[in-house]
Biotite code that builds the C-alpha atoms (Angstrom):
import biotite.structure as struc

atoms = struc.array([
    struc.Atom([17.656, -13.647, 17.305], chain_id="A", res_id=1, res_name="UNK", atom_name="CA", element="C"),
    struc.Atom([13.890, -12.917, 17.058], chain_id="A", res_id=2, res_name="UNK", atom_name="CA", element="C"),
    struc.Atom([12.488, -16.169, 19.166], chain_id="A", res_id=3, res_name="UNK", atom_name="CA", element="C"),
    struc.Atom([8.550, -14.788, 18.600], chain_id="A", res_id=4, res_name="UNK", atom_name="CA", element="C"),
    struc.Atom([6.455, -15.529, 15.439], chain_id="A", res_id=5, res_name="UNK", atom_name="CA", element="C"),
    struc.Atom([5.481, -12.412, 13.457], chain_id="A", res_id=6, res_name="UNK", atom_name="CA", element="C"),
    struc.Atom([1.258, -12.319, 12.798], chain_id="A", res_id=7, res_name="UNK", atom_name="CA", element="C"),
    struc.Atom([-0.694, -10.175, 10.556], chain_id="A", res_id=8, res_name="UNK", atom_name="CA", element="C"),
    struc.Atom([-4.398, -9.817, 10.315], chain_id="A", res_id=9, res_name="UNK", atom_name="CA", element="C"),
    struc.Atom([-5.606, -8.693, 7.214], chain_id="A", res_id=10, res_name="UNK", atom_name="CA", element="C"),
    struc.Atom([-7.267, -10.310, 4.184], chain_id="A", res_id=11, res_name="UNK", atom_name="CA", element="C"),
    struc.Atom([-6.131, -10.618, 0.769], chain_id="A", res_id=12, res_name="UNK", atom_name="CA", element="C"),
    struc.Atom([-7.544, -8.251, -1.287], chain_id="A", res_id=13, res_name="UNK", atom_name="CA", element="C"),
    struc.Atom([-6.843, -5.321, 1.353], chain_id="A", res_id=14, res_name="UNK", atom_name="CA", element="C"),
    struc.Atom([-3.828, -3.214, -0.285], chain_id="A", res_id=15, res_name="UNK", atom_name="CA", element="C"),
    struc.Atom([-3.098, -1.963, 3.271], chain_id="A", res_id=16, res_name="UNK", atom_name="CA", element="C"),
    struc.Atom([-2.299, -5.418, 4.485], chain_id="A", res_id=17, res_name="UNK", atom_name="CA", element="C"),
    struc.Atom([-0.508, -5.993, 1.058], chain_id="A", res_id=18, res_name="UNK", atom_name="CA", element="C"),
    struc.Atom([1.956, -3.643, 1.378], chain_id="A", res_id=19, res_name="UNK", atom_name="CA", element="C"),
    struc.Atom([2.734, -4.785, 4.704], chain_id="A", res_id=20, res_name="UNK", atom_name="CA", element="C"),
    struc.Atom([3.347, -8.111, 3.608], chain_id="A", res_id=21, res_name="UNK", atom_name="CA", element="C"),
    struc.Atom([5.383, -7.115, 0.577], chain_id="A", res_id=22, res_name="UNK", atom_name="CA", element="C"),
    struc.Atom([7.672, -5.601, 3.209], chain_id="A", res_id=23, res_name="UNK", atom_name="CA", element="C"),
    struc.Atom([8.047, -8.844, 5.379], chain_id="A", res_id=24, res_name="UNK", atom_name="CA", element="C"),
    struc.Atom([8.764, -10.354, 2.522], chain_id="A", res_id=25, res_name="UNK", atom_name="CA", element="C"),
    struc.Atom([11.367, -8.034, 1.483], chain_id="A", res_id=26, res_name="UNK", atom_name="CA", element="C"),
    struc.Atom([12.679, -8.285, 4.896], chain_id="A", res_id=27, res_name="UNK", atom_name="CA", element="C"),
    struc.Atom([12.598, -11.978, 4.452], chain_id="A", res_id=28, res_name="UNK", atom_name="CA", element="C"),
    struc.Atom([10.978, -12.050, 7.971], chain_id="A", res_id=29, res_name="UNK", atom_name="CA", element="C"),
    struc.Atom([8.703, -15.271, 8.873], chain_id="A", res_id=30, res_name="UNK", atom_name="CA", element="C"),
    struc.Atom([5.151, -14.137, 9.370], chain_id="A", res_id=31, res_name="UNK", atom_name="CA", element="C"),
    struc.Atom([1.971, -16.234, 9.605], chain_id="A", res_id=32, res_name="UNK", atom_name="CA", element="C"),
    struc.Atom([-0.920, -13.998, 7.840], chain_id="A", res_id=33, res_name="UNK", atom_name="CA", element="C"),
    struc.Atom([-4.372, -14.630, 9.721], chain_id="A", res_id=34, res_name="UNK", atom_name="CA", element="C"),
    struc.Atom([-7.393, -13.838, 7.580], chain_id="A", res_id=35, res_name="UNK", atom_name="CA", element="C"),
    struc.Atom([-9.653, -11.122, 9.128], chain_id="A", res_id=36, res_name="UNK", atom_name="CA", element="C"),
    struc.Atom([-12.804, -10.451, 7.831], chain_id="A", res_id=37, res_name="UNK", atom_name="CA", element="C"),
    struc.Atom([-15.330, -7.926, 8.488], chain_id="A", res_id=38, res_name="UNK", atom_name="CA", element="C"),
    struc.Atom([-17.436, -10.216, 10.527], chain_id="A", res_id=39, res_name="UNK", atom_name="CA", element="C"),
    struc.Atom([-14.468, -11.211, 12.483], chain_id="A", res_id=40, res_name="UNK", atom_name="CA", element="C"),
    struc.Atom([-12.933, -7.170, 13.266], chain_id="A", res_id=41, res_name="UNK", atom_name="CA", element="C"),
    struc.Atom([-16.828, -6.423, 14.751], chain_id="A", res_id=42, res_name="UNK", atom_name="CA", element="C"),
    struc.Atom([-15.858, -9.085, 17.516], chain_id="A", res_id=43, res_name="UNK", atom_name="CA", element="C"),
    struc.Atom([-14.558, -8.504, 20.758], chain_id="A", res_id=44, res_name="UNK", atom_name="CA", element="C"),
    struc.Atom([-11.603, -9.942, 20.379], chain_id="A", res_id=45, res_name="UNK", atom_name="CA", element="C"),
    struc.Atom([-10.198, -8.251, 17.648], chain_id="A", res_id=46, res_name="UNK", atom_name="CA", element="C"),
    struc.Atom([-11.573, -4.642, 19.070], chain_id="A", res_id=47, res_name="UNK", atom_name="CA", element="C"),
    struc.Atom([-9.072, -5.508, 21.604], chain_id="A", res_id=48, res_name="UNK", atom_name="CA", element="C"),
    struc.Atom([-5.753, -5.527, 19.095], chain_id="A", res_id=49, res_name="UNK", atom_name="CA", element="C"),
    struc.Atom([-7.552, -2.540, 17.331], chain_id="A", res_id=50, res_name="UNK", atom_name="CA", element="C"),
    struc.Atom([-10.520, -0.685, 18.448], chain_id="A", res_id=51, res_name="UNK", atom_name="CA", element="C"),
    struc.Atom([-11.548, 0.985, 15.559], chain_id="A", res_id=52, res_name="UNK", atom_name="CA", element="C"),
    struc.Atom([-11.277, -2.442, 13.954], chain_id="A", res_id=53, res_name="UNK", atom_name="CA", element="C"),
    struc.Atom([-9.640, -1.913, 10.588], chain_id="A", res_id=54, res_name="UNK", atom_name="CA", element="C"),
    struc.Atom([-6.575, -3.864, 8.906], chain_id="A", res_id=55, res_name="UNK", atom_name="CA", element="C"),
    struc.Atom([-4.008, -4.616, 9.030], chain_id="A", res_id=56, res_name="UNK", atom_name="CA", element="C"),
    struc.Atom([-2.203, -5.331, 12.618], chain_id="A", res_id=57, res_name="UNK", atom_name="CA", element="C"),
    struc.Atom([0.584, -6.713, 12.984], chain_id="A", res_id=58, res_name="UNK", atom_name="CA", element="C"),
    struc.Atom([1.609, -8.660, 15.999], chain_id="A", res_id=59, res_name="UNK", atom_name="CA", element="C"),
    struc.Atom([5.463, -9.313, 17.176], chain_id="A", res_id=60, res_name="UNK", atom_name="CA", element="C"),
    struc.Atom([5.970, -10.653, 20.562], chain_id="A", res_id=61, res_name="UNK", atom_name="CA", element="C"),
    struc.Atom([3.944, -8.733, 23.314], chain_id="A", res_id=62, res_name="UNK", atom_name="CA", element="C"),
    struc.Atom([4.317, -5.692, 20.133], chain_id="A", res_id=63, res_name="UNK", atom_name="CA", element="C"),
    struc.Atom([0.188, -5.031, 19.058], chain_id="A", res_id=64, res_name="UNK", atom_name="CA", element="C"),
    struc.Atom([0.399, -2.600, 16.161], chain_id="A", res_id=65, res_name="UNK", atom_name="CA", element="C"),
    struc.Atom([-2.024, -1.156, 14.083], chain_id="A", res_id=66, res_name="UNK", atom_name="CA", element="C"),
    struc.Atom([-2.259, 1.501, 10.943], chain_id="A", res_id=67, res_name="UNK", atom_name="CA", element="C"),
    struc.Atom([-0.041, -0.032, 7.669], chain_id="A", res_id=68, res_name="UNK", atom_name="CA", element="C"),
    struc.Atom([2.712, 3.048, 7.521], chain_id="A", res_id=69, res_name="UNK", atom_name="CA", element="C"),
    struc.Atom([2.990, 2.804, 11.399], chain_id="A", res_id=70, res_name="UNK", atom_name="CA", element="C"),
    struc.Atom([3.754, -0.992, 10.963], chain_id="A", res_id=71, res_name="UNK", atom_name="CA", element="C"),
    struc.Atom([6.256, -0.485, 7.969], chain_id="A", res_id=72, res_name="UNK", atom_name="CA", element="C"),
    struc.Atom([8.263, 1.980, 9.930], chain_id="A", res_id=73, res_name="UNK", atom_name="CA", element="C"),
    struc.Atom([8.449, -0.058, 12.747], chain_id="A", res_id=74, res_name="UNK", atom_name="CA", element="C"),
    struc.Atom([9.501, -3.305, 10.920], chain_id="A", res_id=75, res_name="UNK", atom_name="CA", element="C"),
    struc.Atom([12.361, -1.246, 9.322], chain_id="A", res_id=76, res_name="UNK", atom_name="CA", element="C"),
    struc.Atom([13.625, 0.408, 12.095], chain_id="A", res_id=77, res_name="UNK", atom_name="CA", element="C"),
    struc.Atom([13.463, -3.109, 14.279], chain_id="A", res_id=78, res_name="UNK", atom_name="CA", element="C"),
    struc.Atom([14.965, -5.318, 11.691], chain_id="A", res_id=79, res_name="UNK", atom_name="CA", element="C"),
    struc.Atom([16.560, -3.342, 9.018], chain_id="A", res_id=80, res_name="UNK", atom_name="CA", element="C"),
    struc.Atom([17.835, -0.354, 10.708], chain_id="A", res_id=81, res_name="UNK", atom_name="CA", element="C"),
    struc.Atom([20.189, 1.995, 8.537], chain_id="A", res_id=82, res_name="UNK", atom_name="CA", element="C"),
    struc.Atom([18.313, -0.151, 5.394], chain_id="A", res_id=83, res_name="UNK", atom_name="CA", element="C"),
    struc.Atom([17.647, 1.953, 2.187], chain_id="A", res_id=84, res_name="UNK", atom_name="CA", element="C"),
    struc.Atom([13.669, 0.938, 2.756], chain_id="A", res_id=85, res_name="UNK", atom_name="CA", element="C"),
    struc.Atom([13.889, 4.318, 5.261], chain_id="A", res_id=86, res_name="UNK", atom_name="CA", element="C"),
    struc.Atom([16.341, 6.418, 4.776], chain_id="A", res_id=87, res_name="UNK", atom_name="CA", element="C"),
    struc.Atom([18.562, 8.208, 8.034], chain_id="A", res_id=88, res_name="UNK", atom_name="CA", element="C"),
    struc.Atom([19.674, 10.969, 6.332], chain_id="A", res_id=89, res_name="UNK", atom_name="CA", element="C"),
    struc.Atom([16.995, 14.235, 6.405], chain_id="A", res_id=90, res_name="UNK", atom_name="CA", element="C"),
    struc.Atom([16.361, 14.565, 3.077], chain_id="A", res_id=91, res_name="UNK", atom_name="CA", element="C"),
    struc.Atom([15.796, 10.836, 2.616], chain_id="A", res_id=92, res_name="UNK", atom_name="CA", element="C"),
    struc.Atom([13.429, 9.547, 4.767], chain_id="A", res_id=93, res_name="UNK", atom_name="CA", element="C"),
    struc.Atom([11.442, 13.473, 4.402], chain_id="A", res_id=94, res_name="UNK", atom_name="CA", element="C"),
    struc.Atom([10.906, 12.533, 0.792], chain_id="A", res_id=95, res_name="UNK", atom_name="CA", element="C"),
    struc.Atom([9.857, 8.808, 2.047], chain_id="A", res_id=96, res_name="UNK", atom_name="CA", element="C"),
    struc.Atom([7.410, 10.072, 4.250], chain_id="A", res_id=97, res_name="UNK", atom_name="CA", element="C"),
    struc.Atom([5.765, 12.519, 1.975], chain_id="A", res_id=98, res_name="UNK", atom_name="CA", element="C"),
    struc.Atom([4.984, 9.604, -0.263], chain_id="A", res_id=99, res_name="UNK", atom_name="CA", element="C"),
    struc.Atom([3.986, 7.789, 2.864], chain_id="A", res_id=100, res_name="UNK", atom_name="CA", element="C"),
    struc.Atom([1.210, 10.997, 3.503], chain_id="A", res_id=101, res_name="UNK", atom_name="CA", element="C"),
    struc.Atom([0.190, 10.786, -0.049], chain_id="A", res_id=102, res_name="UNK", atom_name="CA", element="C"),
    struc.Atom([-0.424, 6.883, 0.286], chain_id="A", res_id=103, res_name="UNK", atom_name="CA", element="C"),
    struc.Atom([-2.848, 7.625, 2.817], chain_id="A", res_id=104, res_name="UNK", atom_name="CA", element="C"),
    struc.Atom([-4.492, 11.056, 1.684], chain_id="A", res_id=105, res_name="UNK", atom_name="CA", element="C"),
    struc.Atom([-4.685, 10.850, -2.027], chain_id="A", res_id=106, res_name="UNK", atom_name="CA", element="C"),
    struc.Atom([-4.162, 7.031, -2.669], chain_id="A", res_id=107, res_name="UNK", atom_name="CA", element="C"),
    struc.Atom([-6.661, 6.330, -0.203], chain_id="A", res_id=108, res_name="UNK", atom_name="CA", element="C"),
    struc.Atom([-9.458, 8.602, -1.322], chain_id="A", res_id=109, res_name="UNK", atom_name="CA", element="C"),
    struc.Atom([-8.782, 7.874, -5.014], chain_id="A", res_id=110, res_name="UNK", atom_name="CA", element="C"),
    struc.Atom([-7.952, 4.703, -5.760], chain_id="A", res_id=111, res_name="UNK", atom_name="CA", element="C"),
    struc.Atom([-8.642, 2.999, -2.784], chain_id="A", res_id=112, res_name="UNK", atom_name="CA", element="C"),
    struc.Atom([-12.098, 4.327, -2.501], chain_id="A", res_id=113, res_name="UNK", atom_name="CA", element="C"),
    struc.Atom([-13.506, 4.923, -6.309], chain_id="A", res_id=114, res_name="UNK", atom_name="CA", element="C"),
    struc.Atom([-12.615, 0.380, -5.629], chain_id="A", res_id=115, res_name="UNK", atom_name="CA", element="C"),
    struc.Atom([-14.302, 0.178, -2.571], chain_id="A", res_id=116, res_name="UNK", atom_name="CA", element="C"),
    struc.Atom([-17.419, 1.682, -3.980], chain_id="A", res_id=117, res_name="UNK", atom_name="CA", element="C"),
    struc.Atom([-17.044, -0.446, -7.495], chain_id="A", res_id=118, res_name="UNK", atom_name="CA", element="C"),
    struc.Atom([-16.059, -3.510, -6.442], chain_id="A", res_id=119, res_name="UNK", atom_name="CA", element="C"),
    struc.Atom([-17.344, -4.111, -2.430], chain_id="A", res_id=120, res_name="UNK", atom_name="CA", element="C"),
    struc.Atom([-20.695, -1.563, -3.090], chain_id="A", res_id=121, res_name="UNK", atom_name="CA", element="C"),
    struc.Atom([-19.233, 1.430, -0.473], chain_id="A", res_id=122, res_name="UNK", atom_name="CA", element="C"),
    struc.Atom([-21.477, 3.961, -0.045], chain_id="A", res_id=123, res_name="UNK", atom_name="CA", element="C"),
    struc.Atom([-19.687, 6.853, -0.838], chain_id="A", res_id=124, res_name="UNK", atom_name="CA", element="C"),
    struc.Atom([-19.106, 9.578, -3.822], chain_id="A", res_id=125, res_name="UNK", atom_name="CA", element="C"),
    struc.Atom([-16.912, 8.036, -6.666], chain_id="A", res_id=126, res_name="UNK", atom_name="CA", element="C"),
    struc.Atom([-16.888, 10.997, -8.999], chain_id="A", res_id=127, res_name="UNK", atom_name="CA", element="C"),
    struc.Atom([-14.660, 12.853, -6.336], chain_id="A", res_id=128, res_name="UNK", atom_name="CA", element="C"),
    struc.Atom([-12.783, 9.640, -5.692], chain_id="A", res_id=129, res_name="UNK", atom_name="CA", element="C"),
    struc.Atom([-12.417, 9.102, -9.523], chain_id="A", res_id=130, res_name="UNK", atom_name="CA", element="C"),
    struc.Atom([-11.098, 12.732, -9.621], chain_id="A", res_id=131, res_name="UNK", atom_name="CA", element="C"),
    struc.Atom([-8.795, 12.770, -6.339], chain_id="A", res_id=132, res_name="UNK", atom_name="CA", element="C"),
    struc.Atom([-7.110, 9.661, -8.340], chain_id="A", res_id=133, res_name="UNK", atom_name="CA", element="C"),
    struc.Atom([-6.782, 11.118, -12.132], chain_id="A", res_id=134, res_name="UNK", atom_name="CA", element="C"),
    struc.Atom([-5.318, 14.237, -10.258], chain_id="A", res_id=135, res_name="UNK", atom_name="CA", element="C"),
    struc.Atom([-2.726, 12.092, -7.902], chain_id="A", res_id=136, res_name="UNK", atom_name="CA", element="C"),
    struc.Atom([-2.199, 9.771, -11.773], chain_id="A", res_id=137, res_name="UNK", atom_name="CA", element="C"),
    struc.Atom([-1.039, 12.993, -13.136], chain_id="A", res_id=138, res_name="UNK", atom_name="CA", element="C"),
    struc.Atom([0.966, 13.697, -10.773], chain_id="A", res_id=139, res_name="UNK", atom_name="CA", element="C"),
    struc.Atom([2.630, 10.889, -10.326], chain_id="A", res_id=140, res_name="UNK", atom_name="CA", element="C"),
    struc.Atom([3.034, 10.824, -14.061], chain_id="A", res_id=141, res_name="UNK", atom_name="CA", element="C"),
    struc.Atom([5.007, 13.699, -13.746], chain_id="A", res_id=142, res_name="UNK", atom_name="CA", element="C"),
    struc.Atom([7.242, 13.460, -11.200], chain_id="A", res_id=143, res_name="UNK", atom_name="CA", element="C"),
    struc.Atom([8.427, 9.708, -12.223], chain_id="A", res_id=144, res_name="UNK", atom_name="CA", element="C"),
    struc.Atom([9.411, 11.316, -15.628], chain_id="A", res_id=145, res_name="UNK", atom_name="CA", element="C"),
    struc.Atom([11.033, 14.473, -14.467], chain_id="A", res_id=146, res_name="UNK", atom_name="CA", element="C"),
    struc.Atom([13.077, 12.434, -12.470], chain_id="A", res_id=147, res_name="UNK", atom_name="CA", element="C"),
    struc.Atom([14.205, 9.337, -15.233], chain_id="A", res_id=148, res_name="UNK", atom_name="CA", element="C"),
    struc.Atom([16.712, 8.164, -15.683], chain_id="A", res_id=149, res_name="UNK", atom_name="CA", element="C"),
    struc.Atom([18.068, 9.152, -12.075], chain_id="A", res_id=150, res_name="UNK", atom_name="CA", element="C"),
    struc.Atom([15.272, 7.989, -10.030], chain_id="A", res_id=151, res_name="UNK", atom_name="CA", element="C"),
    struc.Atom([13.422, 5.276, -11.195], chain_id="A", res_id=152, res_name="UNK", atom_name="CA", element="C"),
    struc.Atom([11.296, 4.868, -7.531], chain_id="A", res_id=153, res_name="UNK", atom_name="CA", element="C"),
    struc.Atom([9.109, 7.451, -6.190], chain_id="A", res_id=154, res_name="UNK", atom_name="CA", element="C"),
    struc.Atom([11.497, 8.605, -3.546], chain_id="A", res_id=155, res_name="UNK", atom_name="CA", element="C"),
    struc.Atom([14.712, 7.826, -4.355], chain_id="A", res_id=156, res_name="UNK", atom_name="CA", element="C"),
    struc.Atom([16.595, 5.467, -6.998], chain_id="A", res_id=157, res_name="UNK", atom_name="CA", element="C"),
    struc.Atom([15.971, 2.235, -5.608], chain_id="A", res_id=158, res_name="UNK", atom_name="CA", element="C"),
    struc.Atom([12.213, 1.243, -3.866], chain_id="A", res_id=159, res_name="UNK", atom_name="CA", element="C"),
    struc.Atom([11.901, 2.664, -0.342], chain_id="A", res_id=160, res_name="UNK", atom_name="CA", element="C"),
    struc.Atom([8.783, 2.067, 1.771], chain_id="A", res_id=161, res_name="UNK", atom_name="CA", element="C"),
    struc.Atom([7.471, 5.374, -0.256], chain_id="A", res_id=162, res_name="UNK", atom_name="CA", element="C"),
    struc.Atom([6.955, 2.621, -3.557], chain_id="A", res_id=163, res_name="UNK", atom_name="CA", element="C"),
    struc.Atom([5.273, -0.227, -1.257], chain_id="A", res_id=164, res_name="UNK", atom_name="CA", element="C"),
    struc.Atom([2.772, 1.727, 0.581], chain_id="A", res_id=165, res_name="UNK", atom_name="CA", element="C"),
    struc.Atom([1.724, 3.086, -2.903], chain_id="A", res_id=166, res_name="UNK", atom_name="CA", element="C"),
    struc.Atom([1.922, 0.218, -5.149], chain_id="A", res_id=167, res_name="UNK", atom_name="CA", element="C"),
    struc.Atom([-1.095, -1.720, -4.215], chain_id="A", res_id=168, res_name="UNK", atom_name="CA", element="C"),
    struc.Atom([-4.142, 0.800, -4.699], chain_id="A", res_id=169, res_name="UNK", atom_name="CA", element="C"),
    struc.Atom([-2.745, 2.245, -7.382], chain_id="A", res_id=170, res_name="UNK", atom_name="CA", element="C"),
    struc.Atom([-2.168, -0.997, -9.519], chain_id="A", res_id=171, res_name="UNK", atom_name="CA", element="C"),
    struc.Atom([-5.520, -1.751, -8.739], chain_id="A", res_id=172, res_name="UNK", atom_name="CA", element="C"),
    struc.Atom([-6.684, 1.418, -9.942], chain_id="A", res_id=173, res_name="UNK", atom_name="CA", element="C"),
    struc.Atom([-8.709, 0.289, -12.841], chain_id="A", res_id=174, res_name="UNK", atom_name="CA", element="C"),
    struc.Atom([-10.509, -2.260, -10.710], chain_id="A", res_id=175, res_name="UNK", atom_name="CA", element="C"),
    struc.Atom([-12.374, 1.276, -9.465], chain_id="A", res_id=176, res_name="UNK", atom_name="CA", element="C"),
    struc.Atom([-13.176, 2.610, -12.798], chain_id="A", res_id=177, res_name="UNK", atom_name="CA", element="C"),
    struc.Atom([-9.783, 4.790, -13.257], chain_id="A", res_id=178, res_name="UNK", atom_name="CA", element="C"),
    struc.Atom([-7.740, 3.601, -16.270], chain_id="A", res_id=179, res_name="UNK", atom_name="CA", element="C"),
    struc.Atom([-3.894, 3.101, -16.149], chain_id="A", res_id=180, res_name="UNK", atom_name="CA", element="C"),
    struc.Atom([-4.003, 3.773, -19.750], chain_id="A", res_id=181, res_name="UNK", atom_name="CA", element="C"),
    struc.Atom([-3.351, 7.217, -19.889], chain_id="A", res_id=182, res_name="UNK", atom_name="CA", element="C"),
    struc.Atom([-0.163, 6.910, -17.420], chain_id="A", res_id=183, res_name="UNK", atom_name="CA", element="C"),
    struc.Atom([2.730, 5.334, -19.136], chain_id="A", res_id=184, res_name="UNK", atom_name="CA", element="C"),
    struc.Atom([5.724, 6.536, -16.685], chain_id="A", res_id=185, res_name="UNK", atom_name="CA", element="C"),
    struc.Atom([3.191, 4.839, -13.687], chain_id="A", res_id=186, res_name="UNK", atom_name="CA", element="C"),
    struc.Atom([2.963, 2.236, -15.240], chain_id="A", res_id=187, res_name="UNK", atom_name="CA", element="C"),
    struc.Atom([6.661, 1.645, -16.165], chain_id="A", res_id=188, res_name="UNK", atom_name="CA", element="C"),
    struc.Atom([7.285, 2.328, -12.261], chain_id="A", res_id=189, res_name="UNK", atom_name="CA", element="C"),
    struc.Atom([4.438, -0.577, -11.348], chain_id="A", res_id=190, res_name="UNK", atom_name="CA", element="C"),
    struc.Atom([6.651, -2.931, -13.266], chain_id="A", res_id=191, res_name="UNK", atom_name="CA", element="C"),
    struc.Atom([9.622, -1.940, -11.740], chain_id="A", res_id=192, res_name="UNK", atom_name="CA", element="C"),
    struc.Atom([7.621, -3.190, -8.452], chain_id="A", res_id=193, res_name="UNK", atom_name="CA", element="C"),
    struc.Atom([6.591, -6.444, -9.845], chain_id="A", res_id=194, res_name="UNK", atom_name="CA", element="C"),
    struc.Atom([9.730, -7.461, -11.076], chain_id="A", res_id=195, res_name="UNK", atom_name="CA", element="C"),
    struc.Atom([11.115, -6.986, -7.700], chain_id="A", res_id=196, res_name="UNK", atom_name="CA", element="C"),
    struc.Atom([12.502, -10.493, -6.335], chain_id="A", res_id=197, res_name="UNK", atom_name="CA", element="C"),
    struc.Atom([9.927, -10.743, -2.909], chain_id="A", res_id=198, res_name="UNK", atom_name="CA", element="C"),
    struc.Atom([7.226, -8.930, -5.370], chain_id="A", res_id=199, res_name="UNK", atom_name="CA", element="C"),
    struc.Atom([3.726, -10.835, -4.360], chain_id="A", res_id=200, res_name="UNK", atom_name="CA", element="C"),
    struc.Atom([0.554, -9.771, -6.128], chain_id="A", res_id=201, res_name="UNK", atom_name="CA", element="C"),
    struc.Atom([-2.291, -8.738, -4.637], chain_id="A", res_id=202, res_name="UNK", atom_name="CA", element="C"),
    struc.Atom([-5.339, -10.816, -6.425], chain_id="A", res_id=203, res_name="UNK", atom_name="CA", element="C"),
    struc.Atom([-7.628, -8.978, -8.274], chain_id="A", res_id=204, res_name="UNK", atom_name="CA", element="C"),
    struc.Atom([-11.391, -8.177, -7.112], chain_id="A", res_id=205, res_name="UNK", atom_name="CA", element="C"),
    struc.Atom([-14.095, -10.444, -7.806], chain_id="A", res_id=206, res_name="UNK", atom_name="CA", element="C"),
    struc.Atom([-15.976, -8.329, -9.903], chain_id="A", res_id=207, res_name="UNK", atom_name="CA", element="C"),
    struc.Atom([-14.519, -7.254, -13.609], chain_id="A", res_id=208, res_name="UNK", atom_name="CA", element="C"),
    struc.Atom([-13.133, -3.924, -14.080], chain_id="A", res_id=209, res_name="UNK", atom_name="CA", element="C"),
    struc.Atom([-15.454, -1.493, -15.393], chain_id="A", res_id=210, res_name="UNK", atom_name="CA", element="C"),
    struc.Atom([-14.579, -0.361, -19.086], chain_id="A", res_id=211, res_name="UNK", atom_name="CA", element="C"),
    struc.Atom([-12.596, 2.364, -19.977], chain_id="A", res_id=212, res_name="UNK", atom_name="CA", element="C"),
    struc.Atom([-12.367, 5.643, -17.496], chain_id="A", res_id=213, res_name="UNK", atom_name="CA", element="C"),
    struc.Atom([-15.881, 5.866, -15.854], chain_id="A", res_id=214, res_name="UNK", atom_name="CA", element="C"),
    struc.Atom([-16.562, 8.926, -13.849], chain_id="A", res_id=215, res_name="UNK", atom_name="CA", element="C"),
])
């Protein structure tokens, strides 16, 4: 029996630490989630759980882990091991983990980033994030409807850590100016996500979301 309390630092609208948390929730693991802020990552302490002082970590015992796939994989293998969230078998988990690569290559510099620089002012170029996420929209669009009726999830027919480290950003795509619109089989496979029993939202950004498909 697990006698230590789980914690994770994140903040709320961080889809990093959201897909963490869908995970402990899936898990049904206790966890107590401790709100970390910019301000509060620059200080000493928390340079100490992660020196290059981004979110989420994720604390189990004398356990300090940082980087959101890094955590997910852990919590699977420690308390769900064998667990469809991450496959065994070769194929499996090598079609999990290529989703897990394209969460944080394409996901993150698309979505992730054209909302960073909409919605928190990030200084960086949103007409190449805007087109890394229409491309990785596409393609997404594609493979979830190739593979219908067979595989609803993005790596296999049931969700697998593949769907929860991609959910987040890409829900929250139009927050950065990239419409859903155009994407019906993505969006289909978002709702599959949210109707999931342990499905939490992740609150939407303060700002509105820009109309239509701004480049």
């Amino acid at each position: 029996m697990r006698q230590t309390e789980i914690t994770l630092y994140g903040t709320a609208l961080s889809g990093h630490a959201h897909r963490v948390e869908l995970l402990l929730r899936a898990l049904d693991l206790p966890y107590r989630f401790e709100h970390t802020p910019a301000e509060v990552r620059r200080a000493e302490a928390y340079r100490k759980l992660n020196p290059l002082q981004q979110i989420p970590v994720l604390q189990d015992g004398a356990l300090t882990l940082a980087d959101s796939n890094a955590i997910m994989v852990y919590l699977v293998r420690r308390y769900a091991p064998g667990s469809a969230w991450l496959p065994d078998d070769p194929v499996g988990a090598a079609q999990v983990q290529r989703w897990l690569s394209i969460a944080a290559g394409e996901v993150m510099h698309g979505p992730s980033i054209a909302r960073l620089i909409v919605q928190f002012g990030l200084q960086d170029d949103r007409a190449r994030a805007t087109r890394i996420g229409r491309q990785l929209l596409g393609f997404m669009q594609e493979h979830l409807q190739d593979n219908l009726p067979d595989r609803p999830f993005l790596a296999a027919p049931h969700p697998t850590l593949a769907d929860l480290a991609c959910y987040s950003y890409v829900a929250h795509a139009p927050e950065g100016g990239i419409a859903l619109t155009p994407y019906p089989a993505v969006r289909a496979w978002l709702a599959r996500v949210e109707a999931l029993p342990f499905f939490k939202p992740m609150p939407p950004s303060p700002l509105p979301e820009p109309d239509g498909d701004d480049a």
